[in-house]
C-alpha positions as CSV (number, residue, x, y, z in Angstrom):
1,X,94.8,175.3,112.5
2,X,92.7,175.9,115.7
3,X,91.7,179.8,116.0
4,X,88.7,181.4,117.5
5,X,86.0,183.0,115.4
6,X,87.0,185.8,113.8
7,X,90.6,185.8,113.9
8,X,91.2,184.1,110.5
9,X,89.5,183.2,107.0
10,X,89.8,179.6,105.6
11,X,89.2,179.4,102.0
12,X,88.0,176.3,99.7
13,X,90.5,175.6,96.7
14,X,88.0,175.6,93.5
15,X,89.4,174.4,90.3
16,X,88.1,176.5,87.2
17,X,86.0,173.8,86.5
18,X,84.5,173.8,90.0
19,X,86.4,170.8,91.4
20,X,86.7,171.5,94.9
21,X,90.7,170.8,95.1
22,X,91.7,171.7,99.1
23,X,91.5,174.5,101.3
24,X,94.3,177.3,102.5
25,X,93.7,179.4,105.0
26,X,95.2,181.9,107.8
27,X,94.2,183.2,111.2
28,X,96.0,185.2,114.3
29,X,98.6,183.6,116.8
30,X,100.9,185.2,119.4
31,X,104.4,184.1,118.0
32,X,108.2,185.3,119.8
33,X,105.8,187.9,121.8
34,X,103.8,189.3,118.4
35,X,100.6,189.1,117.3
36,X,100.9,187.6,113.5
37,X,99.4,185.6,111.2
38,X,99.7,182.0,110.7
39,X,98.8,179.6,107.3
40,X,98.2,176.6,106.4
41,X,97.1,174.4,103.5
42,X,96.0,171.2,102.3
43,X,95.3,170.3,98.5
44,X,94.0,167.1,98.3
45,X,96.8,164.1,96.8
46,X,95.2,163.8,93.3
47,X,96.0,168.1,92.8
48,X,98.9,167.6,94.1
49,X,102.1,168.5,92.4
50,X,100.5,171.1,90.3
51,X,101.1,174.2,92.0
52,X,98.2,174.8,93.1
53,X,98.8,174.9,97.0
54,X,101.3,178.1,95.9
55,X,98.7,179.4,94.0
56,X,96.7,179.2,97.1
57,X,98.8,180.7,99.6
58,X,100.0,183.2,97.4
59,X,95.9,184.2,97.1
60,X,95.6,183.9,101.0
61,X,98.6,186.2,101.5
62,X,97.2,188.8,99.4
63,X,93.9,188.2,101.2
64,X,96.1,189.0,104.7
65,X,97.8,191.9,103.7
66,X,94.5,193.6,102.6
67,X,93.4,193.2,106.5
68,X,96.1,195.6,107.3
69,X,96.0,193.8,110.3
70,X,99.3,192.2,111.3
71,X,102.7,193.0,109.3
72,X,104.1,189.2,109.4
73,X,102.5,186.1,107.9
74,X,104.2,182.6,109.4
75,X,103.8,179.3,108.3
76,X,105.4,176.3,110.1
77,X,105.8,173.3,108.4
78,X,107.8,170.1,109.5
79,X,111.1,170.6,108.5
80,X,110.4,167.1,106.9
81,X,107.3,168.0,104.9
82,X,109.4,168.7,101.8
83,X,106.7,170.0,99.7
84,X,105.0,172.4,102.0
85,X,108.7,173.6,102.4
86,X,108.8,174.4,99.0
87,X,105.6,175.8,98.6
88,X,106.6,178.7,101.3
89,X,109.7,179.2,99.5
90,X,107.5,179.3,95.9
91,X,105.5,181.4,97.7
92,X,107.7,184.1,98.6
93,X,108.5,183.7,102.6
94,X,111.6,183.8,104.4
95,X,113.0,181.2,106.0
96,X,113.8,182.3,109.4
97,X,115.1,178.8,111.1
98,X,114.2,175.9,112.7
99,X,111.5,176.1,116.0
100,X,109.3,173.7,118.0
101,X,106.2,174.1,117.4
102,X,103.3,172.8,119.3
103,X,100.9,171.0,116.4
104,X,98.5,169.6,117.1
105,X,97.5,170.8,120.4
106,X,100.0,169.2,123.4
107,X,102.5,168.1,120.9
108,X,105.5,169.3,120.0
109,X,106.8,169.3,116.4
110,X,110.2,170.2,114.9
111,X,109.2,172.5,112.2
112,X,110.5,175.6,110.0
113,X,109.3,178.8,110.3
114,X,108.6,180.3,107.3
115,X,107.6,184.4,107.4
116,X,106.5,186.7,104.6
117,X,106.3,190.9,105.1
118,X,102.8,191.6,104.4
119,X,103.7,195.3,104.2
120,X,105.6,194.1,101.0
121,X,102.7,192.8,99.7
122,X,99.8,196.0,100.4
């Protein structure tokens, strides 16, 4: 995720028992002419499978919505990645369809875009 200061909040995943666990976090984007909101995760492999990355961007969604910022929330995960895949679906987005999407910078990357109303969510 590559935004500019102050156009998004990443968060540190803290187990209950202070474990740090991963991160999640979101920040603004231009996507099909809009401004939104993209997200992004990573839990670290020995929490994985746990559901803590939905968990996470269930908590960051929440945290976007009270911006009252931008009405949409993407995420764009390789349509490969079969567990970020189902961590948007856990998490209540929409798929929307396949796209190419340019991660990292310069390269492109066949991906699904994922999108949740915020509005739904406020």
């Amino acid at each position: 995720l590559d935004w500019a200061p102050g156009q998004g909040c990443m968060f540190r995943i803290v187990l209950p028992d202070g474990e740090p666990a991963g991160t999640v976090g979101y920040g603004e984007r231009t996507w099909q002419g809009s401004a939104v909101y993209e997200m992004g995760w990573q839990v670290l492999p020995a929490y994985q499978g746990r559901g803590i990355a939905t968990a996470a961007a269930r908590a960051g969604a929440a945290h976007a919505a009270g911006q009252q910022k931008h009405r949409y929330l993407h995420a764009f995960p390789s349509v490969d990645n079969q567990a970020s895949n189902a961590i948007c679906r856990k998490a209540g987005f929409t798929l929307a369809g396949e796209c190419d999407f340019e991660y990292p910078v310069g390269q492109l990357m066949r991906s699904n875009d994922w999108v949740l109303d915020l509005s739904a969510l406020e």
